[in-house]
N, CA, C and O atoms as a CHARMM CRD file, in Angstrom:
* protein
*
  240
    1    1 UNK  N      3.91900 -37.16900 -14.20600 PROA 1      0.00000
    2    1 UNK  CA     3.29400 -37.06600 -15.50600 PROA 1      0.00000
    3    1 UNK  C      3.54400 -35.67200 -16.05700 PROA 1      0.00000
    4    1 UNK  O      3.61500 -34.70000 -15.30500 PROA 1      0.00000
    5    2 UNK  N      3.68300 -35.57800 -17.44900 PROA 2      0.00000
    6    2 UNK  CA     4.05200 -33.83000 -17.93100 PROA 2      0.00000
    7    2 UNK  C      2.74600 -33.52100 -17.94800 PROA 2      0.00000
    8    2 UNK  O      1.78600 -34.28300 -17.83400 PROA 2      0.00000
    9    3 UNK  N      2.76800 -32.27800 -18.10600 PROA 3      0.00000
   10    3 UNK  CA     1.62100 -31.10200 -18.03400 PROA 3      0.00000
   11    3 UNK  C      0.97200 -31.38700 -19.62700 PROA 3      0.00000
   12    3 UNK  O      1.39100 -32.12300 -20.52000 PROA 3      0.00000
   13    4 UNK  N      0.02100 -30.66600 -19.58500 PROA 4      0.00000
   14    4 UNK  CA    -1.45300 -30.65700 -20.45500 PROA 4      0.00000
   15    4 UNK  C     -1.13600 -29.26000 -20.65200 PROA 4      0.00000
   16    4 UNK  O     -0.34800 -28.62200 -19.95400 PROA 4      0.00000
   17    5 UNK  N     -1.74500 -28.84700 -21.57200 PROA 5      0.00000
   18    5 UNK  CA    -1.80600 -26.80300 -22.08200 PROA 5      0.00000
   19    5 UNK  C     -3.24500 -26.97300 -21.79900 PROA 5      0.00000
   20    5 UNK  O     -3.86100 -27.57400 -22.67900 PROA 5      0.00000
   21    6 UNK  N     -4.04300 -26.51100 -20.58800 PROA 6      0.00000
   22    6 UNK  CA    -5.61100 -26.30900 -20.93000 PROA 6      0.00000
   23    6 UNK  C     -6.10200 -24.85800 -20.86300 PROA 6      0.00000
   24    6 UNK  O     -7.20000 -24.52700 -20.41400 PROA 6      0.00000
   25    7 UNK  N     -5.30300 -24.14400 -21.28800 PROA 7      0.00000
   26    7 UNK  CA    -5.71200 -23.09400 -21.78400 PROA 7      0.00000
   27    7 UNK  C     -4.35400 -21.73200 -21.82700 PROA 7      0.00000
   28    7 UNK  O     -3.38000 -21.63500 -21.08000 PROA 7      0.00000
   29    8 UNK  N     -4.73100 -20.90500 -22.88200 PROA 8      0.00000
   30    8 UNK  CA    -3.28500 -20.18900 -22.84000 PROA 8      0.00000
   31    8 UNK  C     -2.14700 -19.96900 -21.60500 PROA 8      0.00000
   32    8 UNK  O     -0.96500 -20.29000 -21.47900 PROA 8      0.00000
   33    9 UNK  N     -3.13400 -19.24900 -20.75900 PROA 9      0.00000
   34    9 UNK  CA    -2.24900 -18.78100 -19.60100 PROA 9      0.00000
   35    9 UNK  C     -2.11900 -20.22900 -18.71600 PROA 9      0.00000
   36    9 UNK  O     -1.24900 -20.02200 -17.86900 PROA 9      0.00000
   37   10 UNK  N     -2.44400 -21.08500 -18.63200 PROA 10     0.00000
   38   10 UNK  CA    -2.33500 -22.73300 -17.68600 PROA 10     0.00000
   39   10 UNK  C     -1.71300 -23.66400 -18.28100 PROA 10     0.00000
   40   10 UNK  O     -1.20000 -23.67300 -19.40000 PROA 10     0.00000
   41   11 UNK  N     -1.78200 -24.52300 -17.42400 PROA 11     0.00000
   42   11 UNK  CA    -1.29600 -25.67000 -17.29400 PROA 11     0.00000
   43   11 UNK  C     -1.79700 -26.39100 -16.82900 PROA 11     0.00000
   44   11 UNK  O     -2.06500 -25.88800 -15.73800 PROA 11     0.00000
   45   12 UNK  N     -2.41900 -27.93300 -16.86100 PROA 12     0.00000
   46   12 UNK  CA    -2.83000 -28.43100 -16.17800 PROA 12     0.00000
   47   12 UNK  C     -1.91800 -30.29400 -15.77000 PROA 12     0.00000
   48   12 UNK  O     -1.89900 -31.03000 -16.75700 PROA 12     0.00000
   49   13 UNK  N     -1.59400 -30.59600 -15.11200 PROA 13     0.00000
   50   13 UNK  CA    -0.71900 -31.52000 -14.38900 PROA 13     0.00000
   51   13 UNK  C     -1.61400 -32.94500 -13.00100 PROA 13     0.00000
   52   13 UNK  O     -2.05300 -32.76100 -11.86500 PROA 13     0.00000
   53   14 UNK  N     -1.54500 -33.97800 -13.69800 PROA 14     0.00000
   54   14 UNK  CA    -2.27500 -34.69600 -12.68600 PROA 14     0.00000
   55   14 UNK  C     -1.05100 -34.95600 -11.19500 PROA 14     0.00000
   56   14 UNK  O      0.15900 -34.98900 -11.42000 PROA 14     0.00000
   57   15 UNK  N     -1.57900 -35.10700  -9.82500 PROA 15     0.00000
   58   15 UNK  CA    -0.74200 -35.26900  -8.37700 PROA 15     0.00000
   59   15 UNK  C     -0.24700 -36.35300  -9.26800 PROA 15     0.00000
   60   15 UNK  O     -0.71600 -37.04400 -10.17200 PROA 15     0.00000
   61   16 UNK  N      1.06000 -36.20200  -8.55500 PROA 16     0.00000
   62   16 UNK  CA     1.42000 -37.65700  -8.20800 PROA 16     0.00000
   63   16 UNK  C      1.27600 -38.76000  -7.51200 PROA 16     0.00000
   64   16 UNK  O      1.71700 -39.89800  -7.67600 PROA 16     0.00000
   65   17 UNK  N      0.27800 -38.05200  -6.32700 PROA 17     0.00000
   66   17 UNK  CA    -0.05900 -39.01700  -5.62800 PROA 17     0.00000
   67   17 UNK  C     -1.55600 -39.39300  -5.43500 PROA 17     0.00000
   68   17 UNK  O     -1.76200 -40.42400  -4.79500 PROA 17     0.00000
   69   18 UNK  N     -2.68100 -38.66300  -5.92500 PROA 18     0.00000
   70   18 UNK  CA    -3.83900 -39.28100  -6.12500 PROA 18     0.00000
   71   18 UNK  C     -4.31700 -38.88700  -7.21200 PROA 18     0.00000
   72   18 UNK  O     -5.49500 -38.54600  -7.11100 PROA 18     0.00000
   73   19 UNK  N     -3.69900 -38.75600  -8.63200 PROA 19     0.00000
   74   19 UNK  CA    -3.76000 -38.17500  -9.94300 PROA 19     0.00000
   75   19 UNK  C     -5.03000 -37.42400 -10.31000 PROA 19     0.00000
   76   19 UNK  O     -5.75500 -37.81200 -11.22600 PROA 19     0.00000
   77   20 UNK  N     -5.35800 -36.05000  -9.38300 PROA 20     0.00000
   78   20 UNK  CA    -6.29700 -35.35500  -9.27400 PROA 20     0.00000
   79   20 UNK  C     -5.68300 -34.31200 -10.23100 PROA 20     0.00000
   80   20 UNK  O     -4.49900 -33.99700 -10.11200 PROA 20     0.00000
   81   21 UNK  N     -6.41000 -33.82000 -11.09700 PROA 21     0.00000
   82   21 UNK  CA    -5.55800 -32.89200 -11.92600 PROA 21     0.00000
   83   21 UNK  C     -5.69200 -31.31800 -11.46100 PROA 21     0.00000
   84   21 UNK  O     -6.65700 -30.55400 -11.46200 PROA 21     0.00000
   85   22 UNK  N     -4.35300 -31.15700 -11.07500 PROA 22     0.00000
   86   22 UNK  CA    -3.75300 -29.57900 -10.71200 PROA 22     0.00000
   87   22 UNK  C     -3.29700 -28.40500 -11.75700 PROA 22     0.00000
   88   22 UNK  O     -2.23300 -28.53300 -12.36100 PROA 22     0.00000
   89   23 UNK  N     -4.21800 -27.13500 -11.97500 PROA 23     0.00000
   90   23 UNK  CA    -3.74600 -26.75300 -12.61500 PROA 23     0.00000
   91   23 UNK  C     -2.87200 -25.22700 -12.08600 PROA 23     0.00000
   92   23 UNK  O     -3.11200 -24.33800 -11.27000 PROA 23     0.00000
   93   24 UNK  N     -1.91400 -25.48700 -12.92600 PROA 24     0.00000
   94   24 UNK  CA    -0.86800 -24.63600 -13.17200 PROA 24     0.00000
   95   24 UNK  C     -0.62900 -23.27700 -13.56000 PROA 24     0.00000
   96   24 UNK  O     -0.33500 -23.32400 -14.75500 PROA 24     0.00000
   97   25 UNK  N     -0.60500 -22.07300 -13.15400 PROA 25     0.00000
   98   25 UNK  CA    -0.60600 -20.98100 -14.13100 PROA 25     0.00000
   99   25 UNK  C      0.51800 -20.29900 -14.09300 PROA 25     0.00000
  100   25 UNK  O      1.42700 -20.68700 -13.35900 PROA 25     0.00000
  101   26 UNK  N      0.67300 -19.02400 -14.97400 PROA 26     0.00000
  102   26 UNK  CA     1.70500 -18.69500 -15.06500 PROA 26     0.00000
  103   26 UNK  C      2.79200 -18.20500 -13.99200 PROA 26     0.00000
  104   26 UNK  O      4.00500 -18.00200 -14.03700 PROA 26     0.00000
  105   27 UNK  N      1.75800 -18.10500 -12.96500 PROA 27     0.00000
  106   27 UNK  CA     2.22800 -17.32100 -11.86000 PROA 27     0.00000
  107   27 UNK  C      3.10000 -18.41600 -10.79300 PROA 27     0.00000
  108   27 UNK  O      3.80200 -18.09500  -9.83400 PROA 27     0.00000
  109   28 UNK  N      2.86900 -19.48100 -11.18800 PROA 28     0.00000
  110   28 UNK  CA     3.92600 -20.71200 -10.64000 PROA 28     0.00000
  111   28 UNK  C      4.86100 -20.72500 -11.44200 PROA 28     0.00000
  112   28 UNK  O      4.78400 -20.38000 -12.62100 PROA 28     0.00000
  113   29 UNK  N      6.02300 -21.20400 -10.75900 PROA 29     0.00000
  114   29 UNK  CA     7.46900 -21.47200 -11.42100 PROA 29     0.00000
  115   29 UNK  C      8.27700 -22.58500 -10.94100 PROA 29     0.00000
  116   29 UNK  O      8.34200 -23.09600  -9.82300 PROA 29     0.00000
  117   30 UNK  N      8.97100 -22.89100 -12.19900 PROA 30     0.00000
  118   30 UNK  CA     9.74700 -24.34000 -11.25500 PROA 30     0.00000
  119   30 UNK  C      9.92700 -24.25900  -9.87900 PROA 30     0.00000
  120   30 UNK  O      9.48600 -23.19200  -9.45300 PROA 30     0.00000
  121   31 UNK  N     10.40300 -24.96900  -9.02400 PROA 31     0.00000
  122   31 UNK  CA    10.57400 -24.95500  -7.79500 PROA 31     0.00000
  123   31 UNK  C      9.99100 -24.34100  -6.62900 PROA 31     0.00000
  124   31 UNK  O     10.50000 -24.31800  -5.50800 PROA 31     0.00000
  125   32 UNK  N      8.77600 -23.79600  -7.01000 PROA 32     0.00000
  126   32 UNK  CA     7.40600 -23.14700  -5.90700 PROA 32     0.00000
  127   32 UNK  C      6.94500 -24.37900  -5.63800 PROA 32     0.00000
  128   32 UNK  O      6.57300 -25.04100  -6.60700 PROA 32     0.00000
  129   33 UNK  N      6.86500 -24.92200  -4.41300 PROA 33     0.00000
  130   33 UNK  CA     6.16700 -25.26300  -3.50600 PROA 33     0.00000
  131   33 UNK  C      4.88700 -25.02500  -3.99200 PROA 33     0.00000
  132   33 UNK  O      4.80300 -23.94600  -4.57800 PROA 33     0.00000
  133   34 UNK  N      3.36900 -25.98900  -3.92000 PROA 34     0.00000
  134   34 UNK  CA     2.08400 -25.79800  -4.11800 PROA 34     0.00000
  135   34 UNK  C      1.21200 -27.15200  -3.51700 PROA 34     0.00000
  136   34 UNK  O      1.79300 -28.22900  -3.38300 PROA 34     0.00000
  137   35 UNK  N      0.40200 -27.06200  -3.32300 PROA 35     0.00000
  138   35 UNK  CA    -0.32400 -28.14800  -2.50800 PROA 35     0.00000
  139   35 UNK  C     -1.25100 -28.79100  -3.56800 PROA 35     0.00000
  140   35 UNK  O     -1.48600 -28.31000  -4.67600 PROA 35     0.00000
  141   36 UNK  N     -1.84700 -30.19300  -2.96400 PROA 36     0.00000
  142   36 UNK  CA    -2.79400 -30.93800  -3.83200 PROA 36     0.00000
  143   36 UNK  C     -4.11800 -30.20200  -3.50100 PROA 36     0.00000
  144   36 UNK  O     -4.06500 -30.10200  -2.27500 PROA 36     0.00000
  145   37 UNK  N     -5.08100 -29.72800  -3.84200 PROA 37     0.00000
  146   37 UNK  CA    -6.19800 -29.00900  -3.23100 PROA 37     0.00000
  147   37 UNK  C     -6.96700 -30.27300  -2.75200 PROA 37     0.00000
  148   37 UNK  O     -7.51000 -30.26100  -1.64800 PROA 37     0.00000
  149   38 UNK  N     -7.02600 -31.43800  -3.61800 PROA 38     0.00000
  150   38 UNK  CA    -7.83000 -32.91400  -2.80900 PROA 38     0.00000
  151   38 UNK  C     -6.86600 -33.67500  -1.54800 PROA 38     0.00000
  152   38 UNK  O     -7.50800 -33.82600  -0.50800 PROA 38     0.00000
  153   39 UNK  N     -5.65700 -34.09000  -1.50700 PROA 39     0.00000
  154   39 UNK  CA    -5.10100 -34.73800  -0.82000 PROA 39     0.00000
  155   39 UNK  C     -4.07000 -34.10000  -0.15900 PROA 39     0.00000
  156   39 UNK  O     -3.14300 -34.80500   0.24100 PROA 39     0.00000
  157   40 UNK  N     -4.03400 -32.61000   0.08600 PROA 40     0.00000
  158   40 UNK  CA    -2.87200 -31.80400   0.45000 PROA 40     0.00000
  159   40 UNK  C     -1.33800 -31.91500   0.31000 PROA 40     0.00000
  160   40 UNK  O     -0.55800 -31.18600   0.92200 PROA 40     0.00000
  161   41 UNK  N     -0.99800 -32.82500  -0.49200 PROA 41     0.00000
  162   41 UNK  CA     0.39300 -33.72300  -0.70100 PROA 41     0.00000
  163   41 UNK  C      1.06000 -32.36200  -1.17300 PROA 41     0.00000
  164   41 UNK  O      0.39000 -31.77100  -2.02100 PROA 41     0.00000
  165   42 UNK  N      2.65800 -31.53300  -0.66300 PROA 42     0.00000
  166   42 UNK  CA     3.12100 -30.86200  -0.52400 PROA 42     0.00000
  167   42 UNK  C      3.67400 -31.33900  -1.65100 PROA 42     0.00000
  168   42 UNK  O      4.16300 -32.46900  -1.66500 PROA 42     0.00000
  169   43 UNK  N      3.66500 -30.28600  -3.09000 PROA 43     0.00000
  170   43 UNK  CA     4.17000 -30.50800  -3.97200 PROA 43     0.00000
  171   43 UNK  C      5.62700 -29.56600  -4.59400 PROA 43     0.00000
  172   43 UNK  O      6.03200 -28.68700  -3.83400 PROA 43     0.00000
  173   44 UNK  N      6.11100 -29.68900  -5.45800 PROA 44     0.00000
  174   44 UNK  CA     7.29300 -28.88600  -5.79500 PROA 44     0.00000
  175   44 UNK  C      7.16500 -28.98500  -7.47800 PROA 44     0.00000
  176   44 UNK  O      7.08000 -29.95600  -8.23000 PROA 44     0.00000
  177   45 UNK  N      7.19100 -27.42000  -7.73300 PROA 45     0.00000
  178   45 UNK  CA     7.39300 -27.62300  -9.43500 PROA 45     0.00000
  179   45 UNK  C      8.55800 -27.76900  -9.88100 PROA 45     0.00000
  180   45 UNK  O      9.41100 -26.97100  -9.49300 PROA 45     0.00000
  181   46 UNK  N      8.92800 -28.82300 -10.81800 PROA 46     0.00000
  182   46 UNK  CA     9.92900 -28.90800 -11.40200 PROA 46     0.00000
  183   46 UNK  C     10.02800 -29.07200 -12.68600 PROA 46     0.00000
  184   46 UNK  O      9.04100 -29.67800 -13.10400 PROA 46     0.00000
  185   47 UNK  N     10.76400 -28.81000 -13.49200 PROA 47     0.00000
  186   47 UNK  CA    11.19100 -28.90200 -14.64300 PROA 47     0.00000
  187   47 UNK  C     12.39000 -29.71000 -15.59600 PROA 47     0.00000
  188   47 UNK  O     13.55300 -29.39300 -15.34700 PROA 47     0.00000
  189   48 UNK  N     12.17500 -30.64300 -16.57500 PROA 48     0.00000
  190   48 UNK  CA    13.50600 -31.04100 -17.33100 PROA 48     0.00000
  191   48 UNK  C     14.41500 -30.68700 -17.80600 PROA 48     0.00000
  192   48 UNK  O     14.12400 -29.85900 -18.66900 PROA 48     0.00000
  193   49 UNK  N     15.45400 -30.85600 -17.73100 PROA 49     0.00000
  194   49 UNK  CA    16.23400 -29.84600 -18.27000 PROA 49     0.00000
  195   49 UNK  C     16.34400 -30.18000 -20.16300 PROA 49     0.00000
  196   49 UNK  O     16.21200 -29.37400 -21.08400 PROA 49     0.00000
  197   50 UNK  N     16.59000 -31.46000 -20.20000 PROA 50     0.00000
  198   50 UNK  CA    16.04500 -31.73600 -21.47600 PROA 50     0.00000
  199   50 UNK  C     15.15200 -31.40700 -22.54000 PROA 50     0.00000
  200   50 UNK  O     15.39600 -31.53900 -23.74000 PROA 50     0.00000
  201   51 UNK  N     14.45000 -31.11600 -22.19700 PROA 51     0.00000
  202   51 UNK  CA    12.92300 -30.92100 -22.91900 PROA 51     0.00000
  203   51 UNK  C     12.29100 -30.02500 -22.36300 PROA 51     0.00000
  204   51 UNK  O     11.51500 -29.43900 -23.11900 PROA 51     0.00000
  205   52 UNK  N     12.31800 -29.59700 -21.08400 PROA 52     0.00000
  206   52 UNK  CA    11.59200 -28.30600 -20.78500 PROA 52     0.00000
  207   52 UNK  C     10.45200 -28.57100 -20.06400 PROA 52     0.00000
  208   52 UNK  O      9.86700 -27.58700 -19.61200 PROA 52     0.00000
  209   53 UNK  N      9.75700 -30.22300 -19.73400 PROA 53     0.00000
  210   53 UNK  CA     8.80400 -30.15400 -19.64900 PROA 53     0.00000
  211   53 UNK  C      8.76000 -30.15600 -18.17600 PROA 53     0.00000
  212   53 UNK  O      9.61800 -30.63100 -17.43200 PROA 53     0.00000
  213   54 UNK  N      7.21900 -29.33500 -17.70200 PROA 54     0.00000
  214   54 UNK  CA     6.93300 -29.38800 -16.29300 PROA 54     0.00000
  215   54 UNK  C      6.27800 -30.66100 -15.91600 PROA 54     0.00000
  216   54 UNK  O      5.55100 -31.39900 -16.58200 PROA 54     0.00000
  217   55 UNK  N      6.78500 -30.77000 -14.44800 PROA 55     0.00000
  218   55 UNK  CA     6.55800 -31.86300 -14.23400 PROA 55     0.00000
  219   55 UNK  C      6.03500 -31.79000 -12.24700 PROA 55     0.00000
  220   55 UNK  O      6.63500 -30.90100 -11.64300 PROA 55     0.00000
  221   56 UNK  N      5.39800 -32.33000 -11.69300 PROA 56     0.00000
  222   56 UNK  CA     5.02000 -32.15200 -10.19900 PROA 56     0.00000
  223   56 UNK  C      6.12800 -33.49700  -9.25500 PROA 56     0.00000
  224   56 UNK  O      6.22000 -34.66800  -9.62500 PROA 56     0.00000
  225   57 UNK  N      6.70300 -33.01500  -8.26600 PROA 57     0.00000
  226   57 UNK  CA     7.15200 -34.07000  -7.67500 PROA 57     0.00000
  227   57 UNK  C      6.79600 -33.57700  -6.21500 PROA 57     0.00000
  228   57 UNK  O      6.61700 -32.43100  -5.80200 PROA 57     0.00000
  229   58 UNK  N      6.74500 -34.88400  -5.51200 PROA 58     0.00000
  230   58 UNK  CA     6.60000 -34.94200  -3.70300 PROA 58     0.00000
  231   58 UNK  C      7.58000 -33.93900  -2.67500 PROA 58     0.00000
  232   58 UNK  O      8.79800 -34.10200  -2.60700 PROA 58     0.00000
  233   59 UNK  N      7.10400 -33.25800  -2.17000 PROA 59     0.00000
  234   59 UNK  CA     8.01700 -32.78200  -1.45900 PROA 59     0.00000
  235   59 UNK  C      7.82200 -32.49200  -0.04600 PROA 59     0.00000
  236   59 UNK  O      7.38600 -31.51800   0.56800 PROA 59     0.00000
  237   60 UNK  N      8.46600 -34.10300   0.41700 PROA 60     0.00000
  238   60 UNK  CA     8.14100 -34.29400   1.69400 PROA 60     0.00000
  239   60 UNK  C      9.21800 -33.67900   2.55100 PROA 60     0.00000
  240   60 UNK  O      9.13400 -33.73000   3.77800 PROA 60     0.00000
């Protein structure tokens, strides 16, 4: 799912795998590694190249 703006400096992004919403700040960047804080599901930031938008995928 793409990211939400919930507030200047954030982001906010539901898991992909138990759509708990994770938020994002500036201090993450595509491809950092970050965890689900509810279901620990090892996540990876990524980005479109298209459109720009952030996006969370599995990274098992």
């Amino acid at each position: 799912m793409a990211g939400k703006v919930s507030s200047k400096d954030s982001l906010t992004i539901d898991c992909p795998m138990c759509d708990v919403e994770i938020t994002i700040t500036q201090d993450d960047r595509p491809g950092d590694q970050i965890f689900c804080v509810y279901c620990s599901t090892p996540l990876k930031i990524r980005k479109k190249k298209e459109t720009d938008e952030i996006y969370l995928e599995e990274d098992f």
